[in-house]
C-alpha angles and dihedrals in degrees: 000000000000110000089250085060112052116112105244115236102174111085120223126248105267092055090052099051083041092075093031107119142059102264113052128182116242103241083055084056091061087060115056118185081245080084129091127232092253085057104040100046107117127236114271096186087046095052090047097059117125102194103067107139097022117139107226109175134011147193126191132004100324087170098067092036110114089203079201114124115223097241084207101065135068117193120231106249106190119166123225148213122255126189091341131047100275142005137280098256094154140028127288142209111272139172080049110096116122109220089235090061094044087046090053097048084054094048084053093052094063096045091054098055090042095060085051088047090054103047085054095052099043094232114135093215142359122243116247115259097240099042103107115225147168100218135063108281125193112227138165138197140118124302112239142165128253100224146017100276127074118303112261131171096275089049105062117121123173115226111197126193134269086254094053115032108355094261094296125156121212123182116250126221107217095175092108094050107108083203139350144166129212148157124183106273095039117133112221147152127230133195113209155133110258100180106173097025090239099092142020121234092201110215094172143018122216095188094195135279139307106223118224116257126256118294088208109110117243107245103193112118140184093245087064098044127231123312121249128223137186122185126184125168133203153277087085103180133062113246093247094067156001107241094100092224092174095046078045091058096043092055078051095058097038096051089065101044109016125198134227090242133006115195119201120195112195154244084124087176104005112224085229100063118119096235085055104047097037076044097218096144114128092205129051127252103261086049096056085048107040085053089049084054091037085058104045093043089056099054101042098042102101100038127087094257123122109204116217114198111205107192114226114197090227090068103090092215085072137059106274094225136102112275102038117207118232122275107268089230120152129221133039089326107113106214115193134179128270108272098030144168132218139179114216109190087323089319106132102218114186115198146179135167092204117099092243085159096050091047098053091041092068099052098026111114118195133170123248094052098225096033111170132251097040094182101037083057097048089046097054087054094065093048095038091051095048090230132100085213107030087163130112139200093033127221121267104273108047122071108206123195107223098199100046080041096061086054106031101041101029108111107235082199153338108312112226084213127021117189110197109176107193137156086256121100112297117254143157116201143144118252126159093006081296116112106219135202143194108180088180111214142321098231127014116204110295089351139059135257150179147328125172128216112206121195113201118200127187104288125268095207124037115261092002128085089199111133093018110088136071116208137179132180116206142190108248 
């Protein structure tokens, strides 16, 4: 290339005797002198924001929360399983599916939430798709499209299992329905009339199953105060450079007043940043990571928080497949699986880095058209299918492995707390007896976000967490 140019490594002067001394700030930690000037030039739109701090959204009773962390306790943090008999803990072989296994873990997806269908409605069996006849008839399958294109209203075909209906699609007609929801992937039953054999009239919608919540006891007492929780998602960094100056405020904020947990979600550095795909980095990926994790875990190491590391597929330290195994990270960090479950002191937490929400919300089609409640909608389709990605087929970008799907992202039951970051508008809000929570991200683009703290307090009403917990999400 011409000498003009030539991408400069070496870092000036004033970058080098920044980082000279013992005691170094955090946010000097995020910019070794191994950068070059292009990567270590702080954000000037970042640094100008006037609405750190603020408190943008809250659930509960904020007012009467303490935000202070019992230095004497340490909540119990156990993982659990989720569809199979224990949880992803290490790496798997991908790339390897045959498309008759992953064929067969979706047949048996669909046979697991129409026998739960069925017990609710009281029916001893469902009709087959293609038998005609003149009388409602009860059926159940996948929704799919019948082309290539997005689903639309003219395009919905019903696929049932091999059980039911020997795999078979039939269109459905969806003109008598005062109002639906639905996204390809989706399990449903319909009642309808299916006269010739060749089509569905569809009369009424049964859009999956609530699961019943956890039978483990909550633990949290008064004795031992509230729990506190702080949750920040990825990516952690602006797009103009790699110094994470809002992961850097938030250690800030966290060494002075430290959690009980604090829960990251990655990307940690996002495949789609524009330091990473002009591939102007002078370092190499792990690098840039292990010192993010080397960071938090230093100022953070004397204090009473647990770190929790949840992976996201768009990081590339990490396989770029669904489910995605744990970081392989050392030391008192617990790293879990996306998605992931934990039990706090009896507390069921469903988690998953992945933007599920965002995802459904492209391909999902309702009437009305502009039906309220949006969020509220996409959200009960997670818990209502039993799955924290119900959708398929995915969208490109994201390779998902059906069969570790169907064990490692299957809800055993209803979560007292599901945490869903997505690119959608922060919220935090109870649906189903399950509070659940979007904390956004931590940066957007060339400006910062948001991060929630959540303080759960021993439960009000038996099995639910509804009405005890006091949440706020906040600008950093």
């Amino acid at each position: 290339l011409p000498q003009t140019k030539k991408r400069q490594l070496t870092p000036d002067s004033s970058v080098t005797k920044r980082h000279v001394g013992s005691a170094r700030s955090i946010s000097a930690q995020f910019s070794p002198a191994t950068l070059s000037p292009s990567v270590a030039t702080p954000s000037r739109k970042y640094s100008s924001r006037t609405n750190a701090g603020c408190i943008v959204a809250t659930y509960g009773d904020p007012s009467k929360a303490s935000w202070k962390a019992n230095p004497d306790f340490t909540p119990k943090v156990k993982l659990l399983a989720m569809g199979g008999d224990k949880p992803l803990t290490k790496t798997y072989k991908y790339m390897f599916e045959k498309v008759r296994d992953a064929a067969e873990a979706l047949d048996d997806s669909i046979d697991a939430l129409a026998e739960q269908i069925k017990d609710s409605l009281g029916i001893e069996e469902f009709s087959h798709l293609k038998v005609a006849s003149n009388e409602n008839i009860l059926v159940v399958g996948r929704i799919c499209c019948d082309s290539v294109g997005r689903l639309n209203a003219a395009s919905v075909l019903l696929e049932g299992s091999q059980e039911t209906s020997f795999g078979n699609t039939v269109p459905v007609d969806l003109s008598q329905l005062s109002e639906y929801s639905l996204f390809p992937g989706q399990i449903v039953g319909i009642r309808g009339l299916n006269t010739t054999g060749d089509k569905i009239i569809a009369k009424e919608l049964v859009p999956g199953k609530l699961l019943p919540p956890c039978t483990v006891p909550i633990t949290i007492t008064n004795d031992t105060g509230p729990i506190q929780v702080v949750v920040a998602s990825g990516p952690f960094t602006t797009t103009e450079n790699l110094l994470y100056e809002p992961l850097t405020d938030l250690l800030t904020d966290l060494h002075k007043d430290p959690p009980h947990l604090l829960i990251l979600f990655g990307p940690f550095l996002d495949a789609a940043h524009p330091l990473i795909v002009n591939n102007e980095l002078g370092e190499t990926h792990d690098a840039v990571f292990n010192r993010c994790i080397r960071i938090i875990t230093s100022t953070l190491e004397n204090s009473v928080t647990q770190v929790i590391l949840v992976p996201s597929n768009r990081d590339v330290c990490t396989p770029m497949v669904y489910p995605t195994p744990p970081y392989e990270v050392g030391g008192n960090i617990t790293c879990v699986s996306d998605p992931a479950l934990l039990d706090i002191e009896g507390v069921v937490v469903a988690l998953t880095a992945t933007d599920t929400l965002f995802h459904l919300g492209k391909e999902e089609i309702s009437f009305p058209p502009q039906g309220p409640d949006r969020l509220g909608r996409l959200t009960r389709h997670l818990l209502k299918q039993q799955n924290l990605y119900p959708l398929y087929p995915g969208p490109e970008g994201i390779c998902i492995d059906q069969e570790q799907a169907e064990i490692y992202a299957r809800l055993p039951y209803n979560p007292h707390l599901l945490i869903l970051p997505s690119d959608l508008r922060y919220f935090i809000r109870d649906l189903e007896n399950c509070v659940v929570l979007n904390p956004e991200r931590l940066a957007k683009g060339l400006v910062g976000g948001t991060y929630a703290k959540l303080e759960l307090h021993p439960p009000k009403h038996e099995k639910t967490m509804v009405g005890s917990v006091n949440a706020q999400i906040i600008k950093v």
